[in-house]
C-alpha positions in Angstrom: 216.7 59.7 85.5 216.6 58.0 88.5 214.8 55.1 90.0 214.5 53.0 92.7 212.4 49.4 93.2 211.8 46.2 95.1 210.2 43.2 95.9 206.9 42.8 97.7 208.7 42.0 101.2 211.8 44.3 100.8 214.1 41.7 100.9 215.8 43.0 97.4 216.3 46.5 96.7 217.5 47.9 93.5 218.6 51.5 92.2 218.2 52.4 88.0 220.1 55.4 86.6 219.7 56.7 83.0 217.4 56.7 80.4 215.0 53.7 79.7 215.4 52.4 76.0 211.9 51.6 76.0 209.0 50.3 78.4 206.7 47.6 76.9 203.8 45.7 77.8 204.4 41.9 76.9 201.9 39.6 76.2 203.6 36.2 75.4 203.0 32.8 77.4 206.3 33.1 78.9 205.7 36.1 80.6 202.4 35.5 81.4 203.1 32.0 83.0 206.3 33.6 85.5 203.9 36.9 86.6 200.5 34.8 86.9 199.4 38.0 85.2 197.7 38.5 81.9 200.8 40.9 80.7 204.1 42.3 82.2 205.4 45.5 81.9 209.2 45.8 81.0 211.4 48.5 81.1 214.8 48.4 79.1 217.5 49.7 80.4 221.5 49.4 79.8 223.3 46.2 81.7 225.1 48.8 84.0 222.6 51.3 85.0 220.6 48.3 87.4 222.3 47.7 91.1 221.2 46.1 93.6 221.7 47.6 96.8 220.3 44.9 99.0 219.8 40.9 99.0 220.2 38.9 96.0 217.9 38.3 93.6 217.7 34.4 92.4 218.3 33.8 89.2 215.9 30.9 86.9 216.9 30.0 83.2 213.2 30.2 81.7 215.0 29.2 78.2 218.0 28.4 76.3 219.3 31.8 77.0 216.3 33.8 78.9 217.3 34.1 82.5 214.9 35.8 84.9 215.6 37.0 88.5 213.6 37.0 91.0 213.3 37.8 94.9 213.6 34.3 96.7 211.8 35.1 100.0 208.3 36.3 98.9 208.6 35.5 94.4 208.5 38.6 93.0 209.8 38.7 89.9 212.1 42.2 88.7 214.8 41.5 86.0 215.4 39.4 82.4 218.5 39.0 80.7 219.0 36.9 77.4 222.6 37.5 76.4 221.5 36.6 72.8 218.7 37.9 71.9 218.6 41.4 73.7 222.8 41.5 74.3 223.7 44.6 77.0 219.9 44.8 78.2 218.8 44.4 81.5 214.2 44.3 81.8 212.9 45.4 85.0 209.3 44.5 86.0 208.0 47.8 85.5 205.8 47.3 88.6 208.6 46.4 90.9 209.3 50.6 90.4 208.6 52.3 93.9 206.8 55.0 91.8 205.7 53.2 88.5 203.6 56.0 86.8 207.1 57.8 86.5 207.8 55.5 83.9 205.0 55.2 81.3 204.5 52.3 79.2 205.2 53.0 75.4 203.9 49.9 73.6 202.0 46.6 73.3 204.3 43.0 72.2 204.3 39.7 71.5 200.0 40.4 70.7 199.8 37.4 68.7 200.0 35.7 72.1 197.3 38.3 74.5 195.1 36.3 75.7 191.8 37.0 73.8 189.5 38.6 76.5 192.6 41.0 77.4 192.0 43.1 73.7 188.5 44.6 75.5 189.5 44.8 79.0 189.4 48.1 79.2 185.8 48.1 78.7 184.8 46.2 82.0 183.3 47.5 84.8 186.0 49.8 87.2 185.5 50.1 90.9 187.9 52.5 92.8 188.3 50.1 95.4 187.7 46.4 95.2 183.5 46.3 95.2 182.9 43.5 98.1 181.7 39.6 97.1 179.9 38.8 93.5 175.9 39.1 93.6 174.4 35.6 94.1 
């Protein structure tokens, strides 16, 4: 397989070859706190099968050994490394993919930490498109 991504403004451009280990949805605080989003998708892939082909990500050590990359220019955040605790793996935002449905997510983590109202989302209201200002 192969896949290509970037950030919002194009400034950073990556390439992925090979097979994803696994794509995940994670809800932890950490996550949720560097995407401003109620979860993050991650997909796992070998260290070596990520390049980037254009600009350079910066890199921020969110913890002890978590280090996350992100595009300096516009703040998109696309890779995680932790050297210790996943060793040879290299995350990419999942949504960072120019054609994200070609990688489908596999599972929920870190649940203990969702955010409550996030276990019935899918039972809201759905709009195609966004559905104009709130009544009142």
């Amino acid at each position: 397989m192969k896949l290509a991504g970037g950030c919002h403004c194009g400034a950073i451009r990556y390439e992925v070859s090979g097979e994803a280990m696994h794509h995940a949805l994670c809800h932890c605080t950490d996550c949720r706190r560097a995407a401003g989003a109620p979860m993050v998708g991650w997909a796992a892939f070998a260290d070596g099968a990520v390049t980037v082909t254009q600009g350079s990500p910066v890199t921020y050590a969110s913890s002890e050994h978590g280090r996350r990359q992100f595009c300096g220019a516009c703040g998109t955040g696309l890779f995680y490394m932790n050297a210790v605790n996943l060793p040879g793996i290299i995350d990419i935002q999942s949504s960072t993919l120019d054609d994200p449905a070609a990688l489908p997510a596999q599972v929920h983590i870190q649940t203990a930490e969702r955010l409550a109202w996030m276990e019935d989302a899918h039972t809201l209201p759905a709009f195609a498109r966004y559905p104009g200002p709130p009544p009142g």
